[in-house]
Biopython code that builds the backbone (N, CA, C, O; Angstrom):
import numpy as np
from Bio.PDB.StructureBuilder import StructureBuilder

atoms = [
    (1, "UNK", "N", (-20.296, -47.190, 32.283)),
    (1, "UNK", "CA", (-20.653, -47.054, 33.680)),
    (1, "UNK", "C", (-19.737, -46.047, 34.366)),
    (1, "UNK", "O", (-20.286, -45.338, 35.210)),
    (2, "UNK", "N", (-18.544, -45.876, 34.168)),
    (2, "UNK", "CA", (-17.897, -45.112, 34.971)),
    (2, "UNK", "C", (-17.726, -43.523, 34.620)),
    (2, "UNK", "O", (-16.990, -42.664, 35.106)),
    (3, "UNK", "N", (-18.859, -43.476, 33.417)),
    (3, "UNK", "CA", (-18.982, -41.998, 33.389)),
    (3, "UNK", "C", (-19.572, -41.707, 33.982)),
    (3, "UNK", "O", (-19.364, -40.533, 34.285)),
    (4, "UNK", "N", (-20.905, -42.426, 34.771)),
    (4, "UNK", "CA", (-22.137, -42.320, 35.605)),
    (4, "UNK", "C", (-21.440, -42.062, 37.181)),
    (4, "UNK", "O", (-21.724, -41.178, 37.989)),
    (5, "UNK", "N", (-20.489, -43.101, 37.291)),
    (5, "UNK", "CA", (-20.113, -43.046, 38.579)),
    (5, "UNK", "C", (-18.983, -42.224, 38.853)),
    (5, "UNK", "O", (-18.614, -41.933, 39.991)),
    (6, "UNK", "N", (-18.333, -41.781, 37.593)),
    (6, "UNK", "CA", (-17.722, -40.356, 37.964)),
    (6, "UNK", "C", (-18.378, -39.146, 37.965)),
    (6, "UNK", "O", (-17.839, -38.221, 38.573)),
    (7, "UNK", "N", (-19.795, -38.894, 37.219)),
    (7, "UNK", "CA", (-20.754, -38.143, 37.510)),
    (7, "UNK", "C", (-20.702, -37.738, 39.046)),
    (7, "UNK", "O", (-20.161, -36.824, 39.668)),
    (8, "UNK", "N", (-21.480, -38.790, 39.372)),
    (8, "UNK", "CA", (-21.955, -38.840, 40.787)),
    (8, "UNK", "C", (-20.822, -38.013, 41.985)),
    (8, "UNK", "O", (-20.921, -37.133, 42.840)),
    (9, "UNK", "N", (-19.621, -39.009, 41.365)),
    (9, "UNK", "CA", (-18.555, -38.670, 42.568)),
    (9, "UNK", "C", (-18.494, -36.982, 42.147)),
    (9, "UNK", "O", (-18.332, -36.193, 43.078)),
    (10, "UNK", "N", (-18.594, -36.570, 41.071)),
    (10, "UNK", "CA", (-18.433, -35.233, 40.792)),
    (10, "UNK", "C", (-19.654, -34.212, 41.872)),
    (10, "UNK", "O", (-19.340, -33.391, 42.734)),
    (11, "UNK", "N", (-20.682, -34.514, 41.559)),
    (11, "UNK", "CA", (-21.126, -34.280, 42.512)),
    (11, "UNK", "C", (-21.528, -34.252, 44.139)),
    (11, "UNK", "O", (-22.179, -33.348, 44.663)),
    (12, "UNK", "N", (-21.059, -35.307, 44.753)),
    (12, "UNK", "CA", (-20.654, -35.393, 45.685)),
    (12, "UNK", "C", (-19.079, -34.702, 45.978)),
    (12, "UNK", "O", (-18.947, -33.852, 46.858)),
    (13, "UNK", "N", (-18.581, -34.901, 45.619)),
    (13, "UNK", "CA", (-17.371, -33.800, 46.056)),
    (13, "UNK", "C", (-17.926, -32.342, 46.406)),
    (13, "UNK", "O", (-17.881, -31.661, 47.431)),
    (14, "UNK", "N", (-18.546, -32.114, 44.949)),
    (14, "UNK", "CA", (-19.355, -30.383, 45.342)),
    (14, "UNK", "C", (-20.260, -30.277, 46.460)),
    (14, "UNK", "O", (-20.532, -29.141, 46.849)),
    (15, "UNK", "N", (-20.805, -31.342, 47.078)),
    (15, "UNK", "CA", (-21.389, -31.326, 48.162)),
    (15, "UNK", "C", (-20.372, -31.436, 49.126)),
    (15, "UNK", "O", (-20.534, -30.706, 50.103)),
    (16, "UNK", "N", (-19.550, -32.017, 49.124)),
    (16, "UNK", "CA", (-18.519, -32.241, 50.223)),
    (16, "UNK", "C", (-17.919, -30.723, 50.674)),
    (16, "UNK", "O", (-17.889, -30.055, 51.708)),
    (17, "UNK", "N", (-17.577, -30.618, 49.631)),
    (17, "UNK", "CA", (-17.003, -28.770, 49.776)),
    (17, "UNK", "C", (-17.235, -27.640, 50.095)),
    (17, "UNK", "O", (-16.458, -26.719, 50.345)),
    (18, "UNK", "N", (-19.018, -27.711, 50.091)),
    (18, "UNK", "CA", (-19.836, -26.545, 49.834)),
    (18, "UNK", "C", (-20.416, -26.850, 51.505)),
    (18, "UNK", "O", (-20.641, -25.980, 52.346)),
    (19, "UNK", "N", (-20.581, -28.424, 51.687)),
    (19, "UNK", "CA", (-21.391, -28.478, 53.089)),
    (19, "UNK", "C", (-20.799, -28.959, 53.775)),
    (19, "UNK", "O", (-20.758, -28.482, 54.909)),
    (20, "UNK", "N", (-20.133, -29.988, 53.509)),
    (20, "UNK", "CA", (-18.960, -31.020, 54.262)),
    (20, "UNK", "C", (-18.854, -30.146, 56.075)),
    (20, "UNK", "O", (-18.465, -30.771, 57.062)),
    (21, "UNK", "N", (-19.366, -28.415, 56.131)),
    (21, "UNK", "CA", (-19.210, -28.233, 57.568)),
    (21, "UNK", "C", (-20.383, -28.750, 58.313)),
    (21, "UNK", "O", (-20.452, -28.880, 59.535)),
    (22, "UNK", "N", (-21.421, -29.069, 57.318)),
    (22, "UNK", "CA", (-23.088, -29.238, 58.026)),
    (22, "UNK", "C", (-22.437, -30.674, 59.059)),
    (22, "UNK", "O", (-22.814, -30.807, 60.224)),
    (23, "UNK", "N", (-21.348, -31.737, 58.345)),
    (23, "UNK", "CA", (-21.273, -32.730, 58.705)),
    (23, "UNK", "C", (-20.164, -33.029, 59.845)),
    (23, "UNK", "O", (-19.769, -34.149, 60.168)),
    (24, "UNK", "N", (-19.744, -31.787, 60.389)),
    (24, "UNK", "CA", (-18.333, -32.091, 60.560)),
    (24, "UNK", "C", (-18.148, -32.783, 61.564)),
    (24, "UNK", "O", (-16.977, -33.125, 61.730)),
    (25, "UNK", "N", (-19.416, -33.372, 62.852)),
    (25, "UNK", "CA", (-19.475, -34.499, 64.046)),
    (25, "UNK", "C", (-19.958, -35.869, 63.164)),
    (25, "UNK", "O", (-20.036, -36.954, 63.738)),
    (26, "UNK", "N", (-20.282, -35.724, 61.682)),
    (26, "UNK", "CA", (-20.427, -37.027, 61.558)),
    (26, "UNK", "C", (-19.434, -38.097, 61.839)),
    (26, "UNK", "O", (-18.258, -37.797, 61.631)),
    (27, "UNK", "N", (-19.788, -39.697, 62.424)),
    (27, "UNK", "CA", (-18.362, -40.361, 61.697)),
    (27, "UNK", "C", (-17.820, -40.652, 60.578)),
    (27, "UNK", "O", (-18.512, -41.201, 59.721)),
    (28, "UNK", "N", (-16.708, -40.406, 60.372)),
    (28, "UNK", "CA", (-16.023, -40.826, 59.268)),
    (28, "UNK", "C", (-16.204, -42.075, 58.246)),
    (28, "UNK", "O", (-15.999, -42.069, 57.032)),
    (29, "UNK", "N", (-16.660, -43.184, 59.090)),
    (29, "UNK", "CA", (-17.030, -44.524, 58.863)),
    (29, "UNK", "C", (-18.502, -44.141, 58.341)),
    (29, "UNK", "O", (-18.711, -44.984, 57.469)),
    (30, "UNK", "N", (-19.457, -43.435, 58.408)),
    (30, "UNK", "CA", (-20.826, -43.470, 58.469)),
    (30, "UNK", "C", (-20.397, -42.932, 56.965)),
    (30, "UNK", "O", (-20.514, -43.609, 55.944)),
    (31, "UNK", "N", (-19.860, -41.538, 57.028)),
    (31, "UNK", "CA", (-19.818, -40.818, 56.200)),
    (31, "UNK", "C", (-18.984, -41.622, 54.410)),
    (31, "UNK", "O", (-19.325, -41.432, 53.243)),
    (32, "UNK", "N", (-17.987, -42.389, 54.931)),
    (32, "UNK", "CA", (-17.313, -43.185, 53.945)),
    (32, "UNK", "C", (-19.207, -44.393, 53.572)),
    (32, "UNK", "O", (-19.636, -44.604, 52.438)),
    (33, "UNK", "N", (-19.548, -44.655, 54.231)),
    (33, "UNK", "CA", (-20.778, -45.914, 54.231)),
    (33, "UNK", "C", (-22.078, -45.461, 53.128)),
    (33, "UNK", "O", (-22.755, -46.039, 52.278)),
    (34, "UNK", "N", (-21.975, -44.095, 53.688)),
    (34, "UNK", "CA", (-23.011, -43.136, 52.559)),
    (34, "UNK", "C", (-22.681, -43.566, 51.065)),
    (34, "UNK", "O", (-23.262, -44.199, 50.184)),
    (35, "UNK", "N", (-21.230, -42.786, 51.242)),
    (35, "UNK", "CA", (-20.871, -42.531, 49.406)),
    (35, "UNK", "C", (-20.800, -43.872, 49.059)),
    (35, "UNK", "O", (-21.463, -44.105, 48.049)),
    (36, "UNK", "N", (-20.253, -44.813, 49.515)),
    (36, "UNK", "CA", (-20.170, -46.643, 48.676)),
    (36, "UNK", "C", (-22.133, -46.811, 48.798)),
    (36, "UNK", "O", (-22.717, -47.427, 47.907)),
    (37, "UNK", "N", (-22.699, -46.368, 49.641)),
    (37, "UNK", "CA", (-24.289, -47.414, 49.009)),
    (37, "UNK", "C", (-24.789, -46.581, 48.078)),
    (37, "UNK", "O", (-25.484, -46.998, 47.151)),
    (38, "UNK", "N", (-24.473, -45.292, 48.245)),
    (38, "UNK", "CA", (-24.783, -44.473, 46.654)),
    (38, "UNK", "C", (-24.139, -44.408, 45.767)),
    (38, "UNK", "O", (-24.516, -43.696, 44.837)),
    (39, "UNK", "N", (-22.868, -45.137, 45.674)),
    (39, "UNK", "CA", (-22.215, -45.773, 44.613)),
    (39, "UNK", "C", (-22.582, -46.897, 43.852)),
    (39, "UNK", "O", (-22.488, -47.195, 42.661)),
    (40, "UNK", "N", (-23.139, -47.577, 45.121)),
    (40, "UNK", "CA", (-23.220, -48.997, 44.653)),
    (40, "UNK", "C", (-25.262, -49.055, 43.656)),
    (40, "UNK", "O", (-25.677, -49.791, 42.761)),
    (41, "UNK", "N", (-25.901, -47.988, 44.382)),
    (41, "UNK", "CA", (-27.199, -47.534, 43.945)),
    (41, "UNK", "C", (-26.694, -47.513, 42.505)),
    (41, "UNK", "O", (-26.848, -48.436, 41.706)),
    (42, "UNK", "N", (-26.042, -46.295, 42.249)),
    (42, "UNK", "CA", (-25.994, -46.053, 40.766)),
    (42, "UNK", "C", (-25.076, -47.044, 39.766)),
    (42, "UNK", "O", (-25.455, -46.965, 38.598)),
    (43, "UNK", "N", (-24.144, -47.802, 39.942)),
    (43, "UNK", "CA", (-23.732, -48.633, 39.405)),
    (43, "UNK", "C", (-24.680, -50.112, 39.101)),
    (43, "UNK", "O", (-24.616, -50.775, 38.066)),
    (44, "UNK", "N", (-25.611, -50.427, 40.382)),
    (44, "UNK", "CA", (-26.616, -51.336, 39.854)),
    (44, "UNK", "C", (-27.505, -50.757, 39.136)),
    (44, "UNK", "O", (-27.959, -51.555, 38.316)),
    (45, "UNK", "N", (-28.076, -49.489, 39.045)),
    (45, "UNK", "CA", (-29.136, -48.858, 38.177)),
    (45, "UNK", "C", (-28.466, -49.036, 36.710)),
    (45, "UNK", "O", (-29.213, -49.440, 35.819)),
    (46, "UNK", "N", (-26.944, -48.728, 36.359)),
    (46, "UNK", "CA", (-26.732, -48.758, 35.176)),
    (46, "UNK", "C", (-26.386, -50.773, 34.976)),
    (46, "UNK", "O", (-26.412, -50.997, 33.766)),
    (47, "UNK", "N", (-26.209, -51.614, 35.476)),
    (47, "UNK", "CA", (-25.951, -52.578, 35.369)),
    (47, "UNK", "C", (-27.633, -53.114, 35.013)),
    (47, "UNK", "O", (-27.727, -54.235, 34.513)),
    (48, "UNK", "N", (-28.372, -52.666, 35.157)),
    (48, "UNK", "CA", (-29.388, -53.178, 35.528)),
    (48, "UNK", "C", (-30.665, -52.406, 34.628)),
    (48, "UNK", "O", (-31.514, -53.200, 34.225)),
    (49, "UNK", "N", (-30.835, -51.314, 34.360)),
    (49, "UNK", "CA", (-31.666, -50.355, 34.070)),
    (49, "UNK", "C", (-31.041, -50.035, 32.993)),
    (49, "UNK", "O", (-31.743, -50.056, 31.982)),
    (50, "UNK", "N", (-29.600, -49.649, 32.817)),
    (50, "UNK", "CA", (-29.140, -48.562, 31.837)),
    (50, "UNK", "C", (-28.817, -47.480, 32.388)),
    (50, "UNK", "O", (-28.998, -47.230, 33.580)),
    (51, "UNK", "N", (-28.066, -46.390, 31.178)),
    (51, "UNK", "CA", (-27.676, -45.236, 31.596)),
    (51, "UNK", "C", (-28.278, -44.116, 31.775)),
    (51, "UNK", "O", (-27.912, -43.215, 32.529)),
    (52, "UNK", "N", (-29.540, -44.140, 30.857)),
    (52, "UNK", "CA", (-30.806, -43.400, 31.191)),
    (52, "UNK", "C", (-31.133, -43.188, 32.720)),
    (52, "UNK", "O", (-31.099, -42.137, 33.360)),
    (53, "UNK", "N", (-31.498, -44.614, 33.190)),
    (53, "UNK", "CA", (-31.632, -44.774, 34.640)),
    (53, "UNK", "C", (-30.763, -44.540, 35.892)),
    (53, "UNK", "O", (-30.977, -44.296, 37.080)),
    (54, "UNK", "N", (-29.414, -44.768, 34.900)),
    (54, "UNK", "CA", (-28.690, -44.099, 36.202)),
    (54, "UNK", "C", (-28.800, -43.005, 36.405)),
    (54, "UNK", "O", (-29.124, -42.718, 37.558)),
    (55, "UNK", "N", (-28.643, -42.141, 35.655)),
    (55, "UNK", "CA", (-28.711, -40.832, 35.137)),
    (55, "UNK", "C", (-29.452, -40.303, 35.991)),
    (55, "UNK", "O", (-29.125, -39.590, 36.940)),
    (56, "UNK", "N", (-30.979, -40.816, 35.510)),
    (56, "UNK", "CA", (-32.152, -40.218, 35.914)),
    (56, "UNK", "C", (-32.100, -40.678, 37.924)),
    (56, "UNK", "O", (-32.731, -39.968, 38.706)),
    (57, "UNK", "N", (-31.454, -41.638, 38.324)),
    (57, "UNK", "CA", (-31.053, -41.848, 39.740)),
    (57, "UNK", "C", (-30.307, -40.742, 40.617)),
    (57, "UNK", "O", (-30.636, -40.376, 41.745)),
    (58, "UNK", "N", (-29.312, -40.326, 39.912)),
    (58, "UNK", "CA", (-28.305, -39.382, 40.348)),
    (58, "UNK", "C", (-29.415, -38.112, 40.677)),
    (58, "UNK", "O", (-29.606, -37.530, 41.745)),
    (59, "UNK", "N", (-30.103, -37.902, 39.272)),
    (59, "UNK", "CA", (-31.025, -36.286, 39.461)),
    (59, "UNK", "C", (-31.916, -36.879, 40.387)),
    (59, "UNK", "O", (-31.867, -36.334, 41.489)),
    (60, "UNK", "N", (-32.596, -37.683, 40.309)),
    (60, "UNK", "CA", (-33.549, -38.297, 41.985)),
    (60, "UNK", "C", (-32.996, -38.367, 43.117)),
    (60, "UNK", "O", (-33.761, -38.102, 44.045)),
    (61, "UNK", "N", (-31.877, -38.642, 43.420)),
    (61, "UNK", "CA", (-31.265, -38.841, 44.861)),
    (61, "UNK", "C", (-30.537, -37.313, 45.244)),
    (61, "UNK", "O", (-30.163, -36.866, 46.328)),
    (62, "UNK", "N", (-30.515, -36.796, 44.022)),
    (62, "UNK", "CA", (-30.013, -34.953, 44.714)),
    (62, "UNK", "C", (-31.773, -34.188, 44.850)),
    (62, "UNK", "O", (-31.959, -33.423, 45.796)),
    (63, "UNK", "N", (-32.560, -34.375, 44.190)),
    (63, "UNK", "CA", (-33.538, -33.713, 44.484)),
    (63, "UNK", "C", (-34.542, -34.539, 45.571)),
    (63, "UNK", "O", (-35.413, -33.833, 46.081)),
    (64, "UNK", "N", (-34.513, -35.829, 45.939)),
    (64, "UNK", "CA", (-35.198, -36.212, 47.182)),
    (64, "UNK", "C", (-34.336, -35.907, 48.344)),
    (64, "UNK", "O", (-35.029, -35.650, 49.329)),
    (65, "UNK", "N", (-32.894, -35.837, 48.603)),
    (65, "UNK", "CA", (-31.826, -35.088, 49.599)),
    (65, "UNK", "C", (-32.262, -34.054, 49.682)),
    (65, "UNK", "O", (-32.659, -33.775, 50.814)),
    (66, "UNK", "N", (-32.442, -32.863, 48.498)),
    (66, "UNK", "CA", (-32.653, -31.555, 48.875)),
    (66, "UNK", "C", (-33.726, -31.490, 49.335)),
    (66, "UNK", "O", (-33.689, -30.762, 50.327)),
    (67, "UNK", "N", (-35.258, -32.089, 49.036)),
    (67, "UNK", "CA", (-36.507, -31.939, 49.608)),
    (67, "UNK", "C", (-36.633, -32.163, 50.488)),
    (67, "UNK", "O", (-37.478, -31.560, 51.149)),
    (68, "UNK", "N", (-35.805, -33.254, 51.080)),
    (68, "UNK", "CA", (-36.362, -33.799, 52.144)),
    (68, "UNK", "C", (-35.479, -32.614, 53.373)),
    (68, "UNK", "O", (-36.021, -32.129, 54.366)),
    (69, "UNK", "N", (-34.022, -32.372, 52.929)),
    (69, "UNK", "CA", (-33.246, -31.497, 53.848)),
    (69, "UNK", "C", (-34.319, -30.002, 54.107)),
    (69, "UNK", "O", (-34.656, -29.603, 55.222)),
    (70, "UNK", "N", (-34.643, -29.473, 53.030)),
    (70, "UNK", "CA", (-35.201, -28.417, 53.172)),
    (70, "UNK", "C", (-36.637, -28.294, 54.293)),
    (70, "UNK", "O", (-36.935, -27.236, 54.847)),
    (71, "UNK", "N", (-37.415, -29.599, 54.475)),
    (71, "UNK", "CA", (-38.598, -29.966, 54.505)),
    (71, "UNK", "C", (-38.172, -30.169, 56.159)),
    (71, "UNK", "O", (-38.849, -29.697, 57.073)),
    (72, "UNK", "N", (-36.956, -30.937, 56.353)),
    (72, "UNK", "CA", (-36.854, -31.470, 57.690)),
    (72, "UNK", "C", (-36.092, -30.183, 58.476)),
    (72, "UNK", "O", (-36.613, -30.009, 59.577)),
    (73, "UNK", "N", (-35.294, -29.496, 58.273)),
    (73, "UNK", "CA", (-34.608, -27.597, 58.274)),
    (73, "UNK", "C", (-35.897, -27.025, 59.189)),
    (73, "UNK", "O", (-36.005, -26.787, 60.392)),
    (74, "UNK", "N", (-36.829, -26.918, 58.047)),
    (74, "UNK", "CA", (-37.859, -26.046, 58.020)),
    (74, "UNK", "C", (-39.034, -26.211, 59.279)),
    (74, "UNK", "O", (-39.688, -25.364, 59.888)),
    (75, "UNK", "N", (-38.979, -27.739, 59.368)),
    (75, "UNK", "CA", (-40.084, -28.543, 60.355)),
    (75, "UNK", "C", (-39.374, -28.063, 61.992)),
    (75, "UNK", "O", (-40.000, -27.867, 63.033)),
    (76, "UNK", "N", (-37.941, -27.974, 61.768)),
    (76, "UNK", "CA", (-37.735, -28.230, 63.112)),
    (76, "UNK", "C", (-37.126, -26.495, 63.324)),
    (76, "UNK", "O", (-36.573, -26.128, 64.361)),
    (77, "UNK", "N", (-37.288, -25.886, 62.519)),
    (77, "UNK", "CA", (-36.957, -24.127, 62.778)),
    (77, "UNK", "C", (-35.112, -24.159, 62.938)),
    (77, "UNK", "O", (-34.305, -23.911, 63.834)),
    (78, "UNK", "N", (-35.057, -24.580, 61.620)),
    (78, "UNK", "CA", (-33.233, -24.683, 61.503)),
    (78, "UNK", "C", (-33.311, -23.832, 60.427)),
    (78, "UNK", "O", (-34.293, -23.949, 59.694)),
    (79, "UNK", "N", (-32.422, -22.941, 60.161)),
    (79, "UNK", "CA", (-31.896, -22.090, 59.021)),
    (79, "UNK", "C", (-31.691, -23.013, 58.074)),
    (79, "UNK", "O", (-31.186, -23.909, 58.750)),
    (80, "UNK", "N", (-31.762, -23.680, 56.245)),
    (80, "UNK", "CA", (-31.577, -24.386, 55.564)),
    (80, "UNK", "C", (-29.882, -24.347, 55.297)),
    (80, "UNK", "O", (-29.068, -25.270, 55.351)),
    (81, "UNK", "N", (-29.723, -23.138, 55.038)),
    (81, "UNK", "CA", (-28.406, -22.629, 54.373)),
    (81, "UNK", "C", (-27.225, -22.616, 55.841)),
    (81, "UNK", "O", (-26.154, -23.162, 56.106)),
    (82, "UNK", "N", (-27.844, -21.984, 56.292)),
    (82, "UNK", "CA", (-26.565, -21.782, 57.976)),
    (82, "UNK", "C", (-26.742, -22.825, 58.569)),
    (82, "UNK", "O", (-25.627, -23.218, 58.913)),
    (83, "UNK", "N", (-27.525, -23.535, 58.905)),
    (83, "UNK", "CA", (-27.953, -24.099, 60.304)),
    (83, "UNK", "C", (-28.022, -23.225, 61.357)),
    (83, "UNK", "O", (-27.519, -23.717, 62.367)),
    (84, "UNK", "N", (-28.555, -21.853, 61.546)),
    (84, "UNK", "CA", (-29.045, -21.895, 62.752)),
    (84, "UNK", "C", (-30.348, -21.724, 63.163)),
    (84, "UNK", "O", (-31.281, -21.654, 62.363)),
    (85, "UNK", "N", (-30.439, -21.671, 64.031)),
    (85, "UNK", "CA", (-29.502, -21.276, 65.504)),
    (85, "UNK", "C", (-28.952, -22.880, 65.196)),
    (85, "UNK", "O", (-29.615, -23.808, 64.731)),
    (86, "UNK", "N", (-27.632, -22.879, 65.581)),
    (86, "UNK", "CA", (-26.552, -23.671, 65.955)),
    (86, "UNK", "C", (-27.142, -25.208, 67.043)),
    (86, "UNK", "O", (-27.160, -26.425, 66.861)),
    (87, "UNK", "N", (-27.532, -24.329, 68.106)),
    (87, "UNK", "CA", (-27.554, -25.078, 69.176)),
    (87, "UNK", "C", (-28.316, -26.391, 68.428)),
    (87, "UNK", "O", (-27.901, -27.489, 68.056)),
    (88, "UNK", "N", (-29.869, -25.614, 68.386)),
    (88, "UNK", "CA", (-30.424, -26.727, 68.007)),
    (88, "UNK", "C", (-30.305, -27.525, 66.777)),
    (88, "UNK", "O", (-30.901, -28.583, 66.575)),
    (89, "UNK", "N", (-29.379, -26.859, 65.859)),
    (89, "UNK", "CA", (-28.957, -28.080, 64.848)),
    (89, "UNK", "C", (-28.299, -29.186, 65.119)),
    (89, "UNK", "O", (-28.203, -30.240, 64.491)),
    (90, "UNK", "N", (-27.653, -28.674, 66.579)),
    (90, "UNK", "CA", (-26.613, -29.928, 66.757)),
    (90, "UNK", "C", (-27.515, -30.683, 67.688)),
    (90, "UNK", "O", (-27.521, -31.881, 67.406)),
    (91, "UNK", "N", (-28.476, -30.290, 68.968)),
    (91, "UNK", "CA", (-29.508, -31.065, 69.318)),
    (91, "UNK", "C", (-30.498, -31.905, 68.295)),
    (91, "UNK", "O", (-30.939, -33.044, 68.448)),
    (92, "UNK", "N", (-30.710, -30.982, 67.203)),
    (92, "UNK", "CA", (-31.198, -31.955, 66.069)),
    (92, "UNK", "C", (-30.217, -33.646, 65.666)),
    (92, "UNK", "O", (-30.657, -34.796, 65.651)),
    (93, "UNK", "N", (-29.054, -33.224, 65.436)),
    (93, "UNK", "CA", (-28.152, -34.183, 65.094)),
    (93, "UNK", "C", (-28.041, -34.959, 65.906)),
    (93, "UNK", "O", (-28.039, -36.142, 65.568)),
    (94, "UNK", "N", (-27.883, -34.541, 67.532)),
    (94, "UNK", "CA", (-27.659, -35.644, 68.608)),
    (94, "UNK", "C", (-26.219, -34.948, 69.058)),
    (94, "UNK", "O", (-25.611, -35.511, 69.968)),
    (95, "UNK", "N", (-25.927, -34.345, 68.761)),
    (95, "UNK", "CA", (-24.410, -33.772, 69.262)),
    (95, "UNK", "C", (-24.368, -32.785, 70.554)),
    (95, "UNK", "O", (-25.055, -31.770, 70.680)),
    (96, "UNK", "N", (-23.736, -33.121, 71.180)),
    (96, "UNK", "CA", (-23.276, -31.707, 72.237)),
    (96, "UNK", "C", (-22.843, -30.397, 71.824)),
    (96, "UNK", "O", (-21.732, -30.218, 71.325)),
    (97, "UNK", "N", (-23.504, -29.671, 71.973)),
    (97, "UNK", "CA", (-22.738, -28.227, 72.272)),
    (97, "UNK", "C", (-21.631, -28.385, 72.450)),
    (97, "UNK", "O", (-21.597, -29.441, 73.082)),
    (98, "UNK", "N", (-20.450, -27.977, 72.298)),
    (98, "UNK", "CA", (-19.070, -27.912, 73.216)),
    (98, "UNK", "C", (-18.567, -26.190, 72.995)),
    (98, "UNK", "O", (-17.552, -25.767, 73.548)),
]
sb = StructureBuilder()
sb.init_structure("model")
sb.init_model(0)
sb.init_chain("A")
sb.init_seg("    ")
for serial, (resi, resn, name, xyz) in enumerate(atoms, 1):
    if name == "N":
        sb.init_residue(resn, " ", resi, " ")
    sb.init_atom(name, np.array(xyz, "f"), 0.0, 1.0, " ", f" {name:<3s}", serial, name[0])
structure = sb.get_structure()
């Protein structure tokens, strides 16, 4: 199991690094809440399913994130890669301008 769930964390870090600015008004608490239920996702998939399944969880939960990010970007006229225009990414999010 903890090759699965060092998988994961492997990848999430590379997300952390690469986007971690898309997030930077998230809370901290929300953001810590994410990575433990998608921890806890893939550790019951292998407790439960196997490693196949976890496996195959990890490649499902990065490619329904990306579809759905790209899909929801696109719907509301946000740049995928930049976020902009700015403004309204952060009106998207709920955040103020400052």
């Amino acid at each position: 199991m903890e090759t699965y769930l060092l998988l994961f964390c492997m990848f999430y870090i590379l997300g952390v690094i690469f986007f971690g600015h898309f997030e930077e008004r998230t809370p901290k608490a929300r953001r810590l809440l994410k990575l433990a239920f998608n921890l806890g996702l893939v550790a019951a998939a292998y407790q439960w399913l196997g490693g196949a399944w976890a496996a195959g969880l990890i490649v499902a939960l990065f490619a329904i994130g990306l579809t759905f990010h790209f899909w929801w970007t696109a719907k509301n006229g946000i740049h995928p890669f930049t976020a902009e225009p700015r403004e309204k990414y952060y009106a998207l999010r709920g955040w103020k301008t400052s």
